[in-house]
N, C-alpha and C positions, 0 to 999 in steps of 0.2 A: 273658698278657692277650690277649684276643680280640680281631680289627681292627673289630670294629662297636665296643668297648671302645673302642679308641683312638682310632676315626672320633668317635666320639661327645666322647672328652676332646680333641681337638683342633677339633673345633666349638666346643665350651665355651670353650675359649681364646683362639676368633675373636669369638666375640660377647661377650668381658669387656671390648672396645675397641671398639666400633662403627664410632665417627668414624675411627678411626684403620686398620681393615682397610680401610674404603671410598676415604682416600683411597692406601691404598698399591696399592692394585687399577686405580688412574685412570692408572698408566702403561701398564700391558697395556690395558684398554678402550683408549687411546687408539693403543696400537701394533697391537692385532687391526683395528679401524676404519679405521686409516690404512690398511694391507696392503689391503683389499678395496675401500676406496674409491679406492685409487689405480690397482688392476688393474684397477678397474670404468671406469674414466678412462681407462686404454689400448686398454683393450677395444671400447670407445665408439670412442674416435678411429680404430683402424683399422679397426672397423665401417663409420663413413663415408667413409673413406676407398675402402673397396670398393664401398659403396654408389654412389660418385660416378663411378667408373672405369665401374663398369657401367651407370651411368646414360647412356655417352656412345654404347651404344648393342649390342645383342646380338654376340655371338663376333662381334669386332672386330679386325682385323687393321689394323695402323698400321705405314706405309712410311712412312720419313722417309730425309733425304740426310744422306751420312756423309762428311763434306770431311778425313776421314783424309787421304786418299789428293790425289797433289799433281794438281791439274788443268793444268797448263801444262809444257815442257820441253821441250830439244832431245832429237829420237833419236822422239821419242816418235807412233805413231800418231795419224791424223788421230780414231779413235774414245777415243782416251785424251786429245785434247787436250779433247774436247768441255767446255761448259761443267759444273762441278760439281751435283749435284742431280738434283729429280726434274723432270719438265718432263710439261705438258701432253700429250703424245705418251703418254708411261708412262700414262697413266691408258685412252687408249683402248685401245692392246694390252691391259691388263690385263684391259679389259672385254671385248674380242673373241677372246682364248686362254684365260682363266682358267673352267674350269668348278665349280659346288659353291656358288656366291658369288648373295646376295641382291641383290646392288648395289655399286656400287663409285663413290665420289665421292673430290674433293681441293678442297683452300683453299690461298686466297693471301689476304689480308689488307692494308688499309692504314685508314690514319685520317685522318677528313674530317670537318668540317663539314657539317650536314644541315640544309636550308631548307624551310620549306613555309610559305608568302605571311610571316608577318611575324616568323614562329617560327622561331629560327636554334639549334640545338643544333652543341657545339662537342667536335671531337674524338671523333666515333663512329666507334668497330671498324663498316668495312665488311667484310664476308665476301665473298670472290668465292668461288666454289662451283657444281657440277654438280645435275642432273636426281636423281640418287641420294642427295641429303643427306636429304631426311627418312626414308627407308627405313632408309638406312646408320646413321645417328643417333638413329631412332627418336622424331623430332620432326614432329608435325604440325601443318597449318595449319589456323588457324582461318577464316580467310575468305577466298575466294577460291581465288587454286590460288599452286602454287610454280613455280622456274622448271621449263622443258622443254628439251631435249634441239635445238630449234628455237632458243631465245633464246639455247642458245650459240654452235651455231654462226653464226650470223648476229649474233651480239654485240649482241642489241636492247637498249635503255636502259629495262629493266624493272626493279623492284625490291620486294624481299619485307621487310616491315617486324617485327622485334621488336615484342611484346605493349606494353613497356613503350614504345618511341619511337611507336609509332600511337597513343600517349592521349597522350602529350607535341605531337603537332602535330598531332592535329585531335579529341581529346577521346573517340572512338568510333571502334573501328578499321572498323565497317560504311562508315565516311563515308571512311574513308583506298583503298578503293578506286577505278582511276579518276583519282584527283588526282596534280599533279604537284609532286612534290619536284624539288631543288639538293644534289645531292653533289660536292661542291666546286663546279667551276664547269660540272660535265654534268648535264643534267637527265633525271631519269628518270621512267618512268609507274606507281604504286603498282600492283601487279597480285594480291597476297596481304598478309594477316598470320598471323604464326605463334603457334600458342596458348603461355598462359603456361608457362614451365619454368623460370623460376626460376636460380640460379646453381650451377654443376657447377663443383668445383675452383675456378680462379680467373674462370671464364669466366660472365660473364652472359647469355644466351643471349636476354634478353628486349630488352638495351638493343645490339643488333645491326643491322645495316639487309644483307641479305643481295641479292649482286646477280651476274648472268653472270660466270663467274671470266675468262671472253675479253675482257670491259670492262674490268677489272681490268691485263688485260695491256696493254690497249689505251692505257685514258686516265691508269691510276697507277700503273705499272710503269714505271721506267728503264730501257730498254733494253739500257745499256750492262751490267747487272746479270743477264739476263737476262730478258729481257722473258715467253716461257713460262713460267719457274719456277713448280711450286709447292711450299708449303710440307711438308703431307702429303696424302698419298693414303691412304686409310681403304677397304680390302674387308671388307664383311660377308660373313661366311661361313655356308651353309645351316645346318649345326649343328655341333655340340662335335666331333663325328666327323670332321669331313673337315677341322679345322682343317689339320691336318695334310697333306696334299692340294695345301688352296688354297696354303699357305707354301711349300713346295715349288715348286708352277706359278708362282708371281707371281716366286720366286726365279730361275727359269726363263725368265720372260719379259723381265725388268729385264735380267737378268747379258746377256743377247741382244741387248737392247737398247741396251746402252751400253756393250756389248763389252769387258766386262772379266772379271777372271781371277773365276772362280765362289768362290775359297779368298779372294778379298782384294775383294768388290763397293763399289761407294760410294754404299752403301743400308745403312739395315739395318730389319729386321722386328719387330716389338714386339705380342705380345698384351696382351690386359685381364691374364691370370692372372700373367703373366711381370711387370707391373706391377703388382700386388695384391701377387705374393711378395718383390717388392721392398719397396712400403713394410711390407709386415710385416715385413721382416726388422730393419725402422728402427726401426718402434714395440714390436717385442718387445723390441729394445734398451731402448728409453726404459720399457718395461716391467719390466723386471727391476729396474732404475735405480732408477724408483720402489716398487720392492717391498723392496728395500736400505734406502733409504731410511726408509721406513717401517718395516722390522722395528728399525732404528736404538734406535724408541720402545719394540719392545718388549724391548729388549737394556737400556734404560734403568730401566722397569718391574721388571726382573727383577731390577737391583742398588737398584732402591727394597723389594722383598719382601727380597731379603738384607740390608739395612741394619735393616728392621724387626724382623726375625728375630732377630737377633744382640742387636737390645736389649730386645728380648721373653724372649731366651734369660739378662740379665743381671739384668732382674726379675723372672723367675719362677724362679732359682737357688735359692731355701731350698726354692719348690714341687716341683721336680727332687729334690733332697735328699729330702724326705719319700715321694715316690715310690717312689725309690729303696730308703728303707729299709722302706716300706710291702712290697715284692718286684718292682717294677717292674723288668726288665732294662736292660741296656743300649740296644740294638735298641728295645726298647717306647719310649723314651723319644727315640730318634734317628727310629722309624715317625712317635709323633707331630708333631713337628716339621716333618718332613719332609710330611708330610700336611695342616698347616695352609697351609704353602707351595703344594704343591700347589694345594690349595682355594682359597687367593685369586686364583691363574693360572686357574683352571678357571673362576671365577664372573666376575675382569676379563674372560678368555675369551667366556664366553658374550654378558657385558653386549654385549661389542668386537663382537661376531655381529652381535649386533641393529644397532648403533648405524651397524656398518659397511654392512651390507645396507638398514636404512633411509636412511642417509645418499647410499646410492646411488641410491637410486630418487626421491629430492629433487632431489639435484642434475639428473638428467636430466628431472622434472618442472618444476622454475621456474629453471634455471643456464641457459646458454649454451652448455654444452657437453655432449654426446652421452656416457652412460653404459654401459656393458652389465655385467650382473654375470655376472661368471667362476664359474660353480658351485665350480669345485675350490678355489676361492680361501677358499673354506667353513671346509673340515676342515683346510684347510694354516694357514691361522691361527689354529684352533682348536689343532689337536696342537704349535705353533707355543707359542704359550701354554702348553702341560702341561709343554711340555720345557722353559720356562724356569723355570717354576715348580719342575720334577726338581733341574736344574742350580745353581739359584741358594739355594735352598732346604737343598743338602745340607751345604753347609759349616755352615750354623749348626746343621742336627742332629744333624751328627755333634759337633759341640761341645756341644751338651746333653747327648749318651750318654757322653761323655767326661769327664763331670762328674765329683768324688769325692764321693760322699756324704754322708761325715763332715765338707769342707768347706764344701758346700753347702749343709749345715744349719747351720752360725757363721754362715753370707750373712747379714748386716743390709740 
């Protein structure tokens, strides 16, 4: 018999059930859709995830303090006693040896109460921070100016307001120039606001009140903790080219600076990509996870095709018989079986295509959550679908070939 012959009598045998191929196909549509919408879901999430890193500001290099190493001890140098961390000092050597670098800022942080005449906001992230932050950051001010390179050293009681805290206490951030706010109990004089951006990571950048990181040290820093510290120091580097370079020089200047062994420093250095390759390496996990998962449905699909198979195989027994003794082979009759299996995986397949691809582009249209479709995600749950439809498909055809013919024709 000829396989367009076969193709053609195992169509015929699909559409003698309508209702019944369609819903045995509803396991694959729903395990092809799951695979692609759930890769489309990983995909999404460390999309922004990158997107967020790099939003905190171009080939960014981030110094942070590494308290491995014990700060205190008998035996020990007066440069190894020194306090743990990175300190105000670190940020000016970096600025004045480090060459290749756009700008170079650091933060210290505390939380205060923010006053302006009647309007009392409670527990705002103040930023203490340098002249370099909107460059380093790639954050700009919408009115007014930011601080200068004079407000720190001089420690003035100036302060740069979040988009969102300048409409929270005086309605119009044109009007919050000039006036004087209450951070905690030091008053300062508004001199900018910075334009909206919205929230990066975990950090709202709008509901900030940003001020001389020297005041910081000055009026809400404990001393006994070290009153310099700061948190990180952030060098933007000219381009992708000389990352390399600056990490080195700043490695150079720090290890110098705080006298210790270059193999064992109490720093350590962190690019955007060195961070991106990490959470990706998080989210391909939770990727794969959910692509397991979801193939789950179509492992489930496949033993709902072998279930219908096998008793499509025990009612169409006298049909086999006649077949059979019509000249049908063995093979002809295990082709078409196996080719109706097929074909329900291939058409669940396709539906699972669509259903999964549209379902993606919904979810990131009116969901909460960021989608991207993974092309290869395509064909892999496509041939994903054929092989189960192969697989699952072959036990009951090879049972149909196996039939004897004389008794399949007594089949009542």
């Amino acid at each position: 018999m000829s396989l367009w012959r076969t193709f053609k009598t195992a169509w015929e045998g699909l559409t003698l059930n309508k209702g019944r191929s369609f819903l045995t196909t509803l396991g694959v549509i729903i395990g092809v859709g799951a695979v692609i919408v759930m890769m489309a879901v990983s995909a999404g999430a460390e999309a922004e995830i990158a997107d967020q890193i790099n939003a905190l500001g171009a080939n960014l290099i981030m110094v942070m303090p590494s308290f491995s190493r014990a700060g205190f001890g008998p035996g020990m140098s007066a440069s190894a006693r020194r306090m743990p961390g990175l300190s105000y000092d670190d940020l000016i050597a970096i600025a004045n040896n480090v060459t290749g670098i756009n700008g170079v800022s650091a933060e210290q942080t505390t939380m205060q109460n923010v006053k302006a005449g009647d309007t009392v906001l409670e527990d705002i992230s103040i930023l203490g921070t340098t002249s370099g932050f909107p460059d380093v950051r790639e954050y700009k001010v919408a009115v007014g100016r930011f601080l200068t390179g004079t407000d720190n050293d001089q420690a003035r009681k100036v302060a740069v307001l979040g988009s969102d805290i300048a409409q929270e206490l005086f309605g119009n951030p044109n009007a919050a120039i000039g006036q004087t706010i209450k951070i905690g109990s030091v008053q300062f004089t508004v001199v900018g606001v910075m334009a909206p951006k919205g929230v990066v990571g975990n950090t709202d950048y709008d509901n900030r009140v940003y001020i001389p990181i020297t005041v910081v040290f000055k009026k809400f820093v404990n001393e006994r903790f070290g009153g310099d510290r700061v948190r990180t120091i952030y060098v933007s580097a000219e381009s992708k080219d000389v990352m390399n370079s600056v990490m080195s020089q700043v490695t150079n200047v720090l290890v110098k600076q705080h006298g210790v062994d270059p193999a064992s420093p109490d720093f350590t250095l962190t690019t955007q990509d060195s961070v991106i390759a990490a959470r990706a390496s998080t989210t391909a996990t939770f990727r794969n996870l959910l692509a397991w998962v979801a193939g789950v449905s179509l492992v489930v699909g496949g033993i709902g095709i072998m279930n219908i198979m096998l008793v499509s195989v025990t009612e169409r027994t006298r049909e086999i018989g006649l077949r059979q003794a019509l000249g049908a082979r063995p093979r002809d009759v295990q082709l078409q079986f196996l080719l109706e299996a097929v074909m329900l995986s291939l058409i669940g397949g396709l539906v699972g295509v669509l259903a999964g691809v549209g379902g993606s582009y919904v979810f990131n249209a009116v969901g909460t959550m960021r989608t991207a479709l993974v092309p290869a995600s395509i064909p892999l749950a496509f041939v994903a679908a054929a092989a189960v439809g192969i697989f699952f498909g072959y036990y009951p055809a090879t049972k149909a070939a196996q039939l004897d013919p004389i008794e399949a024709l007594r089949h009542e």
